[in-house]
VEXSEDREN-392707 format. One record per residue (C-alpha): residue number from 1; x, y, z. Coordinates in steps of 0.001 Angstrom, whole numbers, plus 500000, padded with zeros to 6 digits. Last residue first. Layout:
<site><n>NUM</n><c1>X</c1><c2>Y</c2><c3>Z</c3></site>
...
//
This chain:
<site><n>317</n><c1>341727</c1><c2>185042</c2><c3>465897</c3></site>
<site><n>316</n><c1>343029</c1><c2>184656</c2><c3>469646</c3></site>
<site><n>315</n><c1>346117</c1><c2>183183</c2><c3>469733</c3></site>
<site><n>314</n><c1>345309</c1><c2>179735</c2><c3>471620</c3></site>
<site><n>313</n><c1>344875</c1><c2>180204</c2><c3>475595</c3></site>
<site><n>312</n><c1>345277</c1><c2>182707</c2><c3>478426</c3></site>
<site><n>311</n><c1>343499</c1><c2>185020</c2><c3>478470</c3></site>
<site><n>310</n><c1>342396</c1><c2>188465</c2><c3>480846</c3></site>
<site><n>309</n><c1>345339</c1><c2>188345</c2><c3>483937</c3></site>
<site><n>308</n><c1>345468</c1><c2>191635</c2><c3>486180</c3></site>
<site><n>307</n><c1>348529</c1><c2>193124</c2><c3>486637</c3></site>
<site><n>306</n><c1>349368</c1><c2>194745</c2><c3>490018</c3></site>
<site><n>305</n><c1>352524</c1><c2>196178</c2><c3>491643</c3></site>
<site><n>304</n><c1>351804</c1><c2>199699</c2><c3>490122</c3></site>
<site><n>303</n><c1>349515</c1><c2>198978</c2><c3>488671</c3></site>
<site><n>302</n><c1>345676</c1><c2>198906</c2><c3>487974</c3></site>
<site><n>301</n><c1>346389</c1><c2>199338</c2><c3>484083</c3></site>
<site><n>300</n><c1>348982</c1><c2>196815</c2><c3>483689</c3></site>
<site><n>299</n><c1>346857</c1><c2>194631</c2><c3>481630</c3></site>
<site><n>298</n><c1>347251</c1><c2>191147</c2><c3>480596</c3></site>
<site><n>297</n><c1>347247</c1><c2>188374</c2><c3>477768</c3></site>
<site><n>296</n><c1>348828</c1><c2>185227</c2><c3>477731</c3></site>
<site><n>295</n><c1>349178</c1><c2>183768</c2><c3>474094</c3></site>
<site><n>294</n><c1>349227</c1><c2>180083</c2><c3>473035</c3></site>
<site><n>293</n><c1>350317</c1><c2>179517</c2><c3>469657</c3></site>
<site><n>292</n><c1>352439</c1><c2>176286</c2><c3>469879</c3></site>
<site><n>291</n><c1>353977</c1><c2>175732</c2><c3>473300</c3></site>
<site><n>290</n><c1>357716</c1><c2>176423</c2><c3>472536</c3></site>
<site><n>289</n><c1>358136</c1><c2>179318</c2><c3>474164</c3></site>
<site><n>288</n><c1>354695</c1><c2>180475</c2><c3>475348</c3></site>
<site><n>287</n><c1>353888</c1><c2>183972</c2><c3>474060</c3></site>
<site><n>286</n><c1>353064</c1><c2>186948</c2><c3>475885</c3></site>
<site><n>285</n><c1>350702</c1><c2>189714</c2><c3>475579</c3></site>
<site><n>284</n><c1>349302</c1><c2>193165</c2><c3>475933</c3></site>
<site><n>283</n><c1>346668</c1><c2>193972</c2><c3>474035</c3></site>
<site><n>282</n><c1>343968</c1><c2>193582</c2><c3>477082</c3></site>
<site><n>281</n><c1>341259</c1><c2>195945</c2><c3>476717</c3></site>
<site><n>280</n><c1>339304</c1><c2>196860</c2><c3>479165</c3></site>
<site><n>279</n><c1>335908</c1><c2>195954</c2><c3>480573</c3></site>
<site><n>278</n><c1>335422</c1><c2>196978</c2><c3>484247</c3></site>
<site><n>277</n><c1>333590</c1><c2>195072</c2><c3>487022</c3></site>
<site><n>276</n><c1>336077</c1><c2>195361</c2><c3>489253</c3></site>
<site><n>275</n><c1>337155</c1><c2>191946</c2><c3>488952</c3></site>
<site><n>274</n><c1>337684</c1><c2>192373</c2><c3>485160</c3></site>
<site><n>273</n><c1>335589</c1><c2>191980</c2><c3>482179</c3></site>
<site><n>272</n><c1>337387</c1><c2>191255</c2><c3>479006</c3></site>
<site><n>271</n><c1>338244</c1><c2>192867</c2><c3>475991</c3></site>
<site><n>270</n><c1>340387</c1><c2>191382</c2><c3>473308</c3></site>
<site><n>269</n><c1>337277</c1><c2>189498</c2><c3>471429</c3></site>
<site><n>268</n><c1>336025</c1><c2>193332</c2><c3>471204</c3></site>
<site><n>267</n><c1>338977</c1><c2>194919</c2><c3>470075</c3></site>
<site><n>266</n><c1>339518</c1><c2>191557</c2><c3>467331</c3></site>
<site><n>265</n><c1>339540</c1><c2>193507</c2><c3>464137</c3></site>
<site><n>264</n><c1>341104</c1><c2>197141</c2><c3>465416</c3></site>
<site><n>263</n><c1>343175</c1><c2>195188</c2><c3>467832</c3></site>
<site><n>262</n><c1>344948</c1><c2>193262</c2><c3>464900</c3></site>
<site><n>261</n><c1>345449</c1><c2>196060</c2><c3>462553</c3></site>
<site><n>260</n><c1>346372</c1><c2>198439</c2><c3>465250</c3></site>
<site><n>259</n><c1>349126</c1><c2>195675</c2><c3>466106</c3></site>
<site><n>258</n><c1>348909</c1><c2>193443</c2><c3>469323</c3></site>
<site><n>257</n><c1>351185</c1><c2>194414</c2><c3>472235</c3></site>
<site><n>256</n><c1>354449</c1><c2>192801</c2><c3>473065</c3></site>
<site><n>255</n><c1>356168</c1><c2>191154</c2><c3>475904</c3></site>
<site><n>254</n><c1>359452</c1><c2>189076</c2><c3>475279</c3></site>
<site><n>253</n><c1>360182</c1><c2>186715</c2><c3>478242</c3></site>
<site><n>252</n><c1>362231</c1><c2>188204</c2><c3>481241</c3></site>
<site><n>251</n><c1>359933</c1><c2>191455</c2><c3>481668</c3></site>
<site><n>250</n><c1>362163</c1><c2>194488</c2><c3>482500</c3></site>
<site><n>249</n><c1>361935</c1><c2>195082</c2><c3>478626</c3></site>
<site><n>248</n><c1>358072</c1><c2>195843</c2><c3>479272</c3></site>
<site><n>247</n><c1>358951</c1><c2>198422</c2><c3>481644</c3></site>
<site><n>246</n><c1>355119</c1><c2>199898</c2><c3>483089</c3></site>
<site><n>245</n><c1>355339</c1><c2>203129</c2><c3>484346</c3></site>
<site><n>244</n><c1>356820</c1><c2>204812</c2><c3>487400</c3></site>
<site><n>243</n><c1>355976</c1><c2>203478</c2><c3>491320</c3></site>
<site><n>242</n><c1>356561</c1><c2>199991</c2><c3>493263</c3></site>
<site><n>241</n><c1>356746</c1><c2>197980</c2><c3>490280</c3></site>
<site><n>240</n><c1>359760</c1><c2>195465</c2><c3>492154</c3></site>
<site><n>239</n><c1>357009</c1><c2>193079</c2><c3>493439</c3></site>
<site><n>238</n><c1>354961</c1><c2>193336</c2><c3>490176</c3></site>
<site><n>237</n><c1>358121</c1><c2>191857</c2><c3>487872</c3></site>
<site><n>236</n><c1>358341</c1><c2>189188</c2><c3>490269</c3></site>
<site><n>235</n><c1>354230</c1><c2>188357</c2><c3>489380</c3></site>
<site><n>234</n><c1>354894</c1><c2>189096</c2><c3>485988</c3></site>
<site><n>233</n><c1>357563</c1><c2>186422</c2><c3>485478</c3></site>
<site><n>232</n><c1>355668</c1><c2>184358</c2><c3>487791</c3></site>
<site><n>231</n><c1>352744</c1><c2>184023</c2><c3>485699</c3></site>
<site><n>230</n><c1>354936</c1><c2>183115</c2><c3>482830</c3></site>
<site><n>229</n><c1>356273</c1><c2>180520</c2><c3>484603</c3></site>
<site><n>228</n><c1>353156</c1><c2>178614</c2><c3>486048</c3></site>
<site><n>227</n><c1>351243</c1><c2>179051</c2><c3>481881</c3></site>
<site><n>226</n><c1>354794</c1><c2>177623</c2><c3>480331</c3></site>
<site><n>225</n><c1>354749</c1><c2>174853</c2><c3>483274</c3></site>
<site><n>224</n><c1>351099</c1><c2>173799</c2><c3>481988</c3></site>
<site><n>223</n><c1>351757</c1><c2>173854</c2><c3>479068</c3></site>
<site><n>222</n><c1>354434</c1><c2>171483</c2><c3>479211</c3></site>
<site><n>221</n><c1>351754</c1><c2>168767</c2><c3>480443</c3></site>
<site><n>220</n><c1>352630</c1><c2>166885</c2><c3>483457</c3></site>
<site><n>219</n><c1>349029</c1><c2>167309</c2><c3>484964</c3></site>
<site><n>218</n><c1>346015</c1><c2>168551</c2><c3>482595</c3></site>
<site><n>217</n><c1>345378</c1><c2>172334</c2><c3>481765</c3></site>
<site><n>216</n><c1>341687</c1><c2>172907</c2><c3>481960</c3></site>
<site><n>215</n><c1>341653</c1><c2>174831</c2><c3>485486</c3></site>
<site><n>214</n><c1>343749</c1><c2>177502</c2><c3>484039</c3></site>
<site><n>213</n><c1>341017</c1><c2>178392</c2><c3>480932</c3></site>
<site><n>212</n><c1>338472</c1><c2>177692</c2><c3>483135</c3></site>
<site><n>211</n><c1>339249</c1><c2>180526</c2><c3>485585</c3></site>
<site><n>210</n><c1>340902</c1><c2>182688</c2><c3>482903</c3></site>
<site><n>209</n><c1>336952</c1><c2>184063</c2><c3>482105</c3></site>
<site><n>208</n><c1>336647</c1><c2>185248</c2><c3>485278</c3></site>
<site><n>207</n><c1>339609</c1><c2>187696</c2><c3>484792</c3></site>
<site><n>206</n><c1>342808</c1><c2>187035</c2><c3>487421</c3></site>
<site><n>205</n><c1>344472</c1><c2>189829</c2><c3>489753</c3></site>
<site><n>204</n><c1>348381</c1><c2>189407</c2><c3>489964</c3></site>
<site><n>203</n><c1>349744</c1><c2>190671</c2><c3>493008</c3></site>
<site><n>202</n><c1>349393</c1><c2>188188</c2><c3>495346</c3></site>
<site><n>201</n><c1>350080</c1><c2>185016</c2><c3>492986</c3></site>
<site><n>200</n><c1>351278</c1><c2>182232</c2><c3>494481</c3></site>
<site><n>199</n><c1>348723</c1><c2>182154</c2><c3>497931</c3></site>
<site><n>198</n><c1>346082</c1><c2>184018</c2><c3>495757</c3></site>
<site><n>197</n><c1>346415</c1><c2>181793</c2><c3>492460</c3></site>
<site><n>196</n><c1>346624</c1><c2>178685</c2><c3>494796</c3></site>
<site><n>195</n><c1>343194</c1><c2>177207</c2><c3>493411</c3></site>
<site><n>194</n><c1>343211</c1><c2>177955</c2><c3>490243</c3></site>
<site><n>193</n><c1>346850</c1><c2>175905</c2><c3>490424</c3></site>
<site><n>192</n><c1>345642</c1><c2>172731</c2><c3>492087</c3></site>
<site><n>191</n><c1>342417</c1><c2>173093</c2><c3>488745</c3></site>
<site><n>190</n><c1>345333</c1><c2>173595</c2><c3>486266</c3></site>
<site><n>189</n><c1>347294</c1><c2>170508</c2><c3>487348</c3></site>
<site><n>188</n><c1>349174</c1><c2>170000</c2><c3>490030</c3></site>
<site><n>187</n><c1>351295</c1><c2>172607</c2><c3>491096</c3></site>
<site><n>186</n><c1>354846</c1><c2>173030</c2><c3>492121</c3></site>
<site><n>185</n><c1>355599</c1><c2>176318</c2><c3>493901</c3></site>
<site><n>184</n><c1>356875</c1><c2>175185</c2><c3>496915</c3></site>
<site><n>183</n><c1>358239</c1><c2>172270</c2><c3>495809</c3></site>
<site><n>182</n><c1>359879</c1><c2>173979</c2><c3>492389</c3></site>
<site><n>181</n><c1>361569</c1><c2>176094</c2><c3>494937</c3></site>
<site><n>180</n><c1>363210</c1><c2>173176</c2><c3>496691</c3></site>
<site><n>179</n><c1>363943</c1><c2>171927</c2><c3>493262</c3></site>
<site><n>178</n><c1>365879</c1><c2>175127</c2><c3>492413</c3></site>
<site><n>177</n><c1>367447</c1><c2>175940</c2><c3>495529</c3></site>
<site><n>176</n><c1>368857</c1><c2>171973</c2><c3>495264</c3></site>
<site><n>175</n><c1>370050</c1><c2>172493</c2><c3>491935</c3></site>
<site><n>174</n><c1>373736</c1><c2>173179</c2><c3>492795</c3></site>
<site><n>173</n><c1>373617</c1><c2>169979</c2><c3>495193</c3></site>
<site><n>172</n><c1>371908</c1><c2>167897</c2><c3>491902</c3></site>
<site><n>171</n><c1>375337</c1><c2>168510</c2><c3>490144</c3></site>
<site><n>170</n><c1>376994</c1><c2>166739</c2><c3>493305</c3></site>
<site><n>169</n><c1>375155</c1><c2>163373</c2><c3>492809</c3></site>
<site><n>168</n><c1>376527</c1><c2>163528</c2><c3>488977</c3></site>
<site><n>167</n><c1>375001</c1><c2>163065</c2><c3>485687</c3></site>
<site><n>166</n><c1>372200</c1><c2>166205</c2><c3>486065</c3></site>
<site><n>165</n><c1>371062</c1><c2>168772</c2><c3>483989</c3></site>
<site><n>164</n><c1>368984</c1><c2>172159</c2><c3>484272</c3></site>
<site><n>163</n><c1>368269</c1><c2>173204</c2><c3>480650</c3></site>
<site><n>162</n><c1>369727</c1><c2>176796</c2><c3>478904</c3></site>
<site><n>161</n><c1>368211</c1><c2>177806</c2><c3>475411</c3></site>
<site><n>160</n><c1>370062</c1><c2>179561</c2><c3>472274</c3></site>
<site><n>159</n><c1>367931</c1><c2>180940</c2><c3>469536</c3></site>
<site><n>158</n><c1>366643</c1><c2>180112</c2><c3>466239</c3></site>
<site><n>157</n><c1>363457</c1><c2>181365</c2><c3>464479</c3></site>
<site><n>156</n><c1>361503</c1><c2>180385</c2><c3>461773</c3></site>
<site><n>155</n><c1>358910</c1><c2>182055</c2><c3>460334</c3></site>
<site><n>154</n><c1>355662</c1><c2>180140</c2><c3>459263</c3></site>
<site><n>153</n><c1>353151</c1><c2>182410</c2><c3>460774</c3></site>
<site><n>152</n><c1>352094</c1><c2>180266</c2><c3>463730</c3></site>
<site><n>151</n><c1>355698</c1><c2>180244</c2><c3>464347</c3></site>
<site><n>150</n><c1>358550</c1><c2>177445</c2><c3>463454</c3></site>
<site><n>149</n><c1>361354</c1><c2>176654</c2><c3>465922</c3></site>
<site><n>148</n><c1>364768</c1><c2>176570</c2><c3>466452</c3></site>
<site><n>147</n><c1>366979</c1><c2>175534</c2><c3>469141</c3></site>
<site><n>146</n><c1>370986</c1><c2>175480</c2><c3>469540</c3></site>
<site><n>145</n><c1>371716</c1><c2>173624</c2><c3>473570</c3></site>
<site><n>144</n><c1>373161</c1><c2>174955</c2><c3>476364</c3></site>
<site><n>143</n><c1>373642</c1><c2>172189</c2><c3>478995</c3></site>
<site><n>142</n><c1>373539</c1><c2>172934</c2><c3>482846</c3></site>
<site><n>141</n><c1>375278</c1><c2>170931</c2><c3>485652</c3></site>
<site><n>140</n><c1>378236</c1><c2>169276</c2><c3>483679</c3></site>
<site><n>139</n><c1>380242</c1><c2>166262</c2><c3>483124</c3></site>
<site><n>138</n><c1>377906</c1><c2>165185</c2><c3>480043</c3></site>
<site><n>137</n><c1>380845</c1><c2>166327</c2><c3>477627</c3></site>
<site><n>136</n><c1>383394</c1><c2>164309</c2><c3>479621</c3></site>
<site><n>135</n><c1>381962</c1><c2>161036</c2><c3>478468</c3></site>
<site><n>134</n><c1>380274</c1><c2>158412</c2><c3>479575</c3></site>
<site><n>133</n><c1>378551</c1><c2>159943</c2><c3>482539</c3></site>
<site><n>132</n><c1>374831</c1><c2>158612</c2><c3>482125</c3></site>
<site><n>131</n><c1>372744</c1><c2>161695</c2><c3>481500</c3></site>
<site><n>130</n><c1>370059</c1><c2>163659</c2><c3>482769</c3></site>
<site><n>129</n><c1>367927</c1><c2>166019</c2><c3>481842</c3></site>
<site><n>128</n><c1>365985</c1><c2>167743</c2><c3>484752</c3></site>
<site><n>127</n><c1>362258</c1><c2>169446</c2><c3>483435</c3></site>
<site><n>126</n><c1>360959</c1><c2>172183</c2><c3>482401</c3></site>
<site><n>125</n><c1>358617</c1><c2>170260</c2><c3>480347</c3></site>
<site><n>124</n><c1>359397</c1><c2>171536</c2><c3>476733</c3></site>
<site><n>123</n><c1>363244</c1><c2>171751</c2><c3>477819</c3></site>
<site><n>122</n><c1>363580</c1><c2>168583</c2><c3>479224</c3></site>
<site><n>121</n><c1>361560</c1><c2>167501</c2><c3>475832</c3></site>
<site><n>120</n><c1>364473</c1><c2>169324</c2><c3>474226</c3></site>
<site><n>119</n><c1>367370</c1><c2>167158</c2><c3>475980</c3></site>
<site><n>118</n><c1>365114</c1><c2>164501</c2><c3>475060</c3></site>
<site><n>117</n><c1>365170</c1><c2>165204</c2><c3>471284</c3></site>
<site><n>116</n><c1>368710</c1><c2>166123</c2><c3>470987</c3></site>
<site><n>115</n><c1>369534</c1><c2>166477</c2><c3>467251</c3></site>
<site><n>114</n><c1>373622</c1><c2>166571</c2><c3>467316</c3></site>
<site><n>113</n><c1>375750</c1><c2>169805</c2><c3>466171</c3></site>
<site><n>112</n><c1>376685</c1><c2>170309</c2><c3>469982</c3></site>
<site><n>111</n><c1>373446</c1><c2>169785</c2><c3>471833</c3></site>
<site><n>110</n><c1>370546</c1><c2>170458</c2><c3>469194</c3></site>
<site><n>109</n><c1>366930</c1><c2>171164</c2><c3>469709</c3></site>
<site><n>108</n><c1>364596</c1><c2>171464</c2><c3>466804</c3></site>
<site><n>107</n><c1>360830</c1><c2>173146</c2><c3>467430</c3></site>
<site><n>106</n><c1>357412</c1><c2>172942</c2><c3>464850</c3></site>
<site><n>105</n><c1>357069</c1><c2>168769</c2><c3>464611</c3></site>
<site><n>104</n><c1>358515</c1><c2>168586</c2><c3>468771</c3></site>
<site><n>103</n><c1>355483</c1><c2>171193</c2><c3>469194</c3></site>
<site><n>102</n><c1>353191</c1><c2>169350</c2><c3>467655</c3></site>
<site><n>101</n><c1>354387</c1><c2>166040</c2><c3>469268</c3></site>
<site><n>100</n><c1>353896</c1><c2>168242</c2><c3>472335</c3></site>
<site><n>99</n><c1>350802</c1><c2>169056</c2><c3>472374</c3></site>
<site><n>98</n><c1>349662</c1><c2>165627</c2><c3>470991</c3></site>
<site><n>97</n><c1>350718</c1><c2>164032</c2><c3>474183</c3></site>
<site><n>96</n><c1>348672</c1><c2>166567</c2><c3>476004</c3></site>
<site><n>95</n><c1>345272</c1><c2>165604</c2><c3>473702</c3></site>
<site><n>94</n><c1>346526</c1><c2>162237</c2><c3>474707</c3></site>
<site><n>93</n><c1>346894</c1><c2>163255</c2><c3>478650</c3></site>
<site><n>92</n><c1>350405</c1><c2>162283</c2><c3>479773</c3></site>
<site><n>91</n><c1>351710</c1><c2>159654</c2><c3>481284</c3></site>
<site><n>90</n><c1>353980</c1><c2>158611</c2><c3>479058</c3></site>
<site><n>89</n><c1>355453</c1><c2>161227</c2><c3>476744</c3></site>
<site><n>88</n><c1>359070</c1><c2>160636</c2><c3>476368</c3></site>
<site><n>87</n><c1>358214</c1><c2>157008</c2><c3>474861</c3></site>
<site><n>86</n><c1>358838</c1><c2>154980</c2><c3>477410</c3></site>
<site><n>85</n><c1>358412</c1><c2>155471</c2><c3>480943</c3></site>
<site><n>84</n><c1>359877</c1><c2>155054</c2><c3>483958</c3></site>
<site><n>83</n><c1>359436</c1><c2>154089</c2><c3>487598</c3></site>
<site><n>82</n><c1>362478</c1><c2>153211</c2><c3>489309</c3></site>
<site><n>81</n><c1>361755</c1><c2>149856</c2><c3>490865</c3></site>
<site><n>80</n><c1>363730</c1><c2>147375</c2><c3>488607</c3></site>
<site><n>79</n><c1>366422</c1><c2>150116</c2><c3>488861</c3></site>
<site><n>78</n><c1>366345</c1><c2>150552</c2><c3>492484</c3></site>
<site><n>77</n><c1>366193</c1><c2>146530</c2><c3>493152</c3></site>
<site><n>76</n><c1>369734</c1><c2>146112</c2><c3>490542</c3></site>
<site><n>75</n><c1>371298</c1><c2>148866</c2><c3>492986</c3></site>
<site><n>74</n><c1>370464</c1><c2>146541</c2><c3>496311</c3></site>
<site><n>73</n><c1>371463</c1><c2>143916</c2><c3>494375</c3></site>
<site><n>72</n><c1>374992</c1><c2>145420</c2><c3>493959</c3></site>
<site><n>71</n><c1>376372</c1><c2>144081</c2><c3>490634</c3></site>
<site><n>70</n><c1>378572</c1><c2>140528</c2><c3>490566</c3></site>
<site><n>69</n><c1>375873</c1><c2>138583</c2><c3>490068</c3></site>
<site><n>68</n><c1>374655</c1><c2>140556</c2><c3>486612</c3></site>
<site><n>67</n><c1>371378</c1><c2>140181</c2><c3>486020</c3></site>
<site><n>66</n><c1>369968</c1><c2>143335</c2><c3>486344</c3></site>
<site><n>65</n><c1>373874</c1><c2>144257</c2><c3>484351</c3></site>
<site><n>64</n><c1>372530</c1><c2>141894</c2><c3>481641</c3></site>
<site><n>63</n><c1>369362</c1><c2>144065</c2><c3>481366</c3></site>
<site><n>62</n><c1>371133</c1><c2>147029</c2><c3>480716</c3></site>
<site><n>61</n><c1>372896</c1><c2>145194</c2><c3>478058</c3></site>
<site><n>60</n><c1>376283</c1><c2>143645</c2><c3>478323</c3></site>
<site><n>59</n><c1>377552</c1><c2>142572</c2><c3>474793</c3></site>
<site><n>58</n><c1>379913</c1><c2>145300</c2><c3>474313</c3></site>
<site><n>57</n><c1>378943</c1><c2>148042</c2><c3>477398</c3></site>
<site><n>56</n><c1>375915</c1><c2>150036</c2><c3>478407</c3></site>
<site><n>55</n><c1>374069</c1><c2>149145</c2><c3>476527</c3></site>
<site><n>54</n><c1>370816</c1><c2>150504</c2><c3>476695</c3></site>
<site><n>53</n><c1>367785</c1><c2>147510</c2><c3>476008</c3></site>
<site><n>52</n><c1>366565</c1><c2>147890</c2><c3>479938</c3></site>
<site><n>51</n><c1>365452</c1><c2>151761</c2><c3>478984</c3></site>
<site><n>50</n><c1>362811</c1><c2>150764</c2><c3>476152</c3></site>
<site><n>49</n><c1>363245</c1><c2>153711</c2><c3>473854</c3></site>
<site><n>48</n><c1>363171</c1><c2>157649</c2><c3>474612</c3></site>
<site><n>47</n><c1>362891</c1><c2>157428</c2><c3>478531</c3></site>
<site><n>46</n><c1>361053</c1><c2>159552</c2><c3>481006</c3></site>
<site><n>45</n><c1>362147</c1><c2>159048</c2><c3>484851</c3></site>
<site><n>44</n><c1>360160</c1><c2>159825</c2><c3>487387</c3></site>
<site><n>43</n><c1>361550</c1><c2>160906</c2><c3>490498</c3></site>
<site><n>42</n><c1>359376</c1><c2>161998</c2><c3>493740</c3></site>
<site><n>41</n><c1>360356</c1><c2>164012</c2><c3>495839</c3></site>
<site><n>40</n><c1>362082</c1><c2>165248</c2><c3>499097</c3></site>
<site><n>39</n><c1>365667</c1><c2>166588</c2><c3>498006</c3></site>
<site><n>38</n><c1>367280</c1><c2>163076</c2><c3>498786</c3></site>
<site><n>37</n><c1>365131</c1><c2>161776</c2><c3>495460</c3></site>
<site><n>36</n><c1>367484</c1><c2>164086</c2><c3>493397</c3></site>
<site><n>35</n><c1>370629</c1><c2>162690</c2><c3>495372</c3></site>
<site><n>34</n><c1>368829</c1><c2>159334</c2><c3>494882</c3></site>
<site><n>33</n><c1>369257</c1><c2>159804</c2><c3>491189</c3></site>
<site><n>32</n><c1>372781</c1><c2>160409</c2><c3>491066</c3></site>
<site><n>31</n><c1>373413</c1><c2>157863</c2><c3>492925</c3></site>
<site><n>30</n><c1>371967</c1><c2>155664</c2><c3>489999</c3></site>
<site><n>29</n><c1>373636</c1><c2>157515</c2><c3>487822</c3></site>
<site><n>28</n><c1>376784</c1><c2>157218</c2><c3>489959</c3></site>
<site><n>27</n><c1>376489</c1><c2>153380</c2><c3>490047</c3></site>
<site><n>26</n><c1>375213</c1><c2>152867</c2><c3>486892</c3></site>
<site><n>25</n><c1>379080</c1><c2>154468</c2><c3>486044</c3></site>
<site><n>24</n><c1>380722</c1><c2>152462</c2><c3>487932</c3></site>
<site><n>23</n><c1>379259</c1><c2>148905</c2><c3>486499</c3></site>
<site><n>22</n><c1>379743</c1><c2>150122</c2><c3>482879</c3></site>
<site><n>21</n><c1>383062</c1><c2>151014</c2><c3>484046</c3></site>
<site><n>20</n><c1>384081</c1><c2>146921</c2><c3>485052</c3></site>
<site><n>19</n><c1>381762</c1><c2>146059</c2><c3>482402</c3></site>
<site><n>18</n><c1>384392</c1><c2>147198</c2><c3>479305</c3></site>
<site><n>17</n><c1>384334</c1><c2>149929</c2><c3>476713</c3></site>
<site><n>16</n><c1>382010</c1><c2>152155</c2><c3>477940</c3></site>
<site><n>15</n><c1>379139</c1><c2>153110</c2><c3>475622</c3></site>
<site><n>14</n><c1>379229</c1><c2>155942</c2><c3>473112</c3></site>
<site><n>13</n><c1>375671</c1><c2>156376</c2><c3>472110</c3></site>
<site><n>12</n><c1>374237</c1><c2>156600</c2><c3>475317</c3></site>
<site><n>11</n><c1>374399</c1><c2>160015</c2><c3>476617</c3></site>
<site><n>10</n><c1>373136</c1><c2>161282</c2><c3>473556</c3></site>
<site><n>9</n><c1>369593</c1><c2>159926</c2><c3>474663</c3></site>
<site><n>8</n><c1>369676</c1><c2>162112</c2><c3>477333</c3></site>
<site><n>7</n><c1>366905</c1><c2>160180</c2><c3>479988</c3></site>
<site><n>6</n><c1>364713</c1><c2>163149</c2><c3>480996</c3></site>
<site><n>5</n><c1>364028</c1><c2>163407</c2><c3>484886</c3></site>
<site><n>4</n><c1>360375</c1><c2>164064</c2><c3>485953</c3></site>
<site><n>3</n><c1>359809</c1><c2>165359</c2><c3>489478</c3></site>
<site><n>2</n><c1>357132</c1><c2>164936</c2><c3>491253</c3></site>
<site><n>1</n><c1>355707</c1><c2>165995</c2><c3>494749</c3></site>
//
């Protein structure tokens, strides 16, 4: 499996003063690295600009320290072999990469009073930032960062996120339960995920129609990870719903259902067939953080412990 690292471009503005450092400190971030590589994956690292212009010190470029005889060879192979990719976005589908320019258009990030663009694309993706240790500020194993974002109906909102983030080997040690469950749960794309429903998701029963909607989410997209995440909100929800009725507020991402106005006008695109052959109505929903105006709608009727899954897709209008 994959995992994509996010190159914090704040990390680099304040380069070390002298190649002596510069030299230590590629040395823990490329340690760093191999820590997350120790954990049984596969590391790609997404970049902002071309990664071999950083500097790293006065007049000693990234690609200086490749060159650089008195640098470990052995480090100056991993870096010429470390796959990366410049902008953010590579290798991702085009109507993907799209996605999330929108979404970088409607959403700000900030780290401390600075725009943080790839500490937000770490976000986006669910994804590792990391950072080359610099400074103190980097010197830790989550980063909170200021976020705000514009809805579908032009309000904006602001609100505090946490990312996963990496500049030391040992940081990676308190995120090993966290990759090692990203493993087991990682998917593919939408079709590898389609096909797992069952095995990941016992309790959640899925509408026909969600079948293509799943399957046509593309690899490495942030959609993608909103659509796997959501899904196991309410699929952990379902395994404590043993009896009593259905807690919204006991759901980590805001559920909410559609207004009278709204089901009133759309009641019959809002009804769906369901694996038992019954049509209800599915008003309950959930949005995806971040992911433009994509709704995930679901029913609690056959519950306890099971939800059953009718859309998932742009707000339905």
């Amino acid at each position: 499996m994959e995992i994509d690292l996010v190159l914090n471009e704040l990390s680099l503005q304040n380069p070390t003063s002298d190649k002596q450092t510069a030299r230590q400190w590629m040395s823990n971030f490329i340690n760093t690295i191999k820590a997350v590589k120790a954990q049984g994956v596969k590391v790609y690292l997404r970049t902002k600009d071309n990664f071999h212009t950083t500097i790293l010190a006065p007049d000693y470029p990234l690609r200086r320290w490749l060159n650089d005889r008195e640098v470990d060879q052995v480090e100056q192979g991993f870096i010429r072999n470390l796959a990366t990719g410049s902008p953010f976005s590579t290798n991702i589908a085009n109507s993907d990469i799209q996605e999330i320019e929108n979404n970088a258009g409607l959403s700000e990030f900030w780290h401390q009073g600075e725009a943080a663009i790839g500490l937000g694309i770490a976000y986006m993706l669910d994804a590792i930032a990391v950072s080359l240790l610099f400074e103190e500020c980097w010197d830790l194993s989550h980063l909170e960062l200021a976020a705000r974002r514009i809805d579908e109906d032009g309000e904006v909102i602001d609100y505090i996120v946490e990312i996963i983030h990496v500049s030391r080997s040992n940081h990676v040690q308190e995120h090993a339960q966290w990759i090692q469950k990203r493993i087991r749960t990682g998917v593919i794309d939408g079709e590898d995920l389609w096909n797992r429903r069952e095995e990941l998701f016992p309790n959640l029963e899925f509408c026909e129609n969600v079948s293509k909607q799943i399957q046509s989410l593309y690899c490495l997209t942030p959609m993608l990870r909103q659509v796997v995440n959501k899904l196991f909100e309410l699929e952990n929800y379902c395994k404590t719903w043993t009896d009593g009725a259905f807690d919204l507020d006991l759901i980590p991402s805001k559920a909410t259902p559609e207004s009278d106005s709204r089901l009133q006008k759309l009641k019959p695109k809002l009804t769906f067939k369901c694996p038992d052959d019954v049509h209800r109505i599915f008003s309950l929903h959930l949005r995806m953080t971040g992911a433009g105006a994509w709704r995930l709608h679901f029913s609690e009727e056959l519950g306890p412990d099971k939800i059953i899954i009718g859309y998932i897709g742009q707000k339905i209008q």
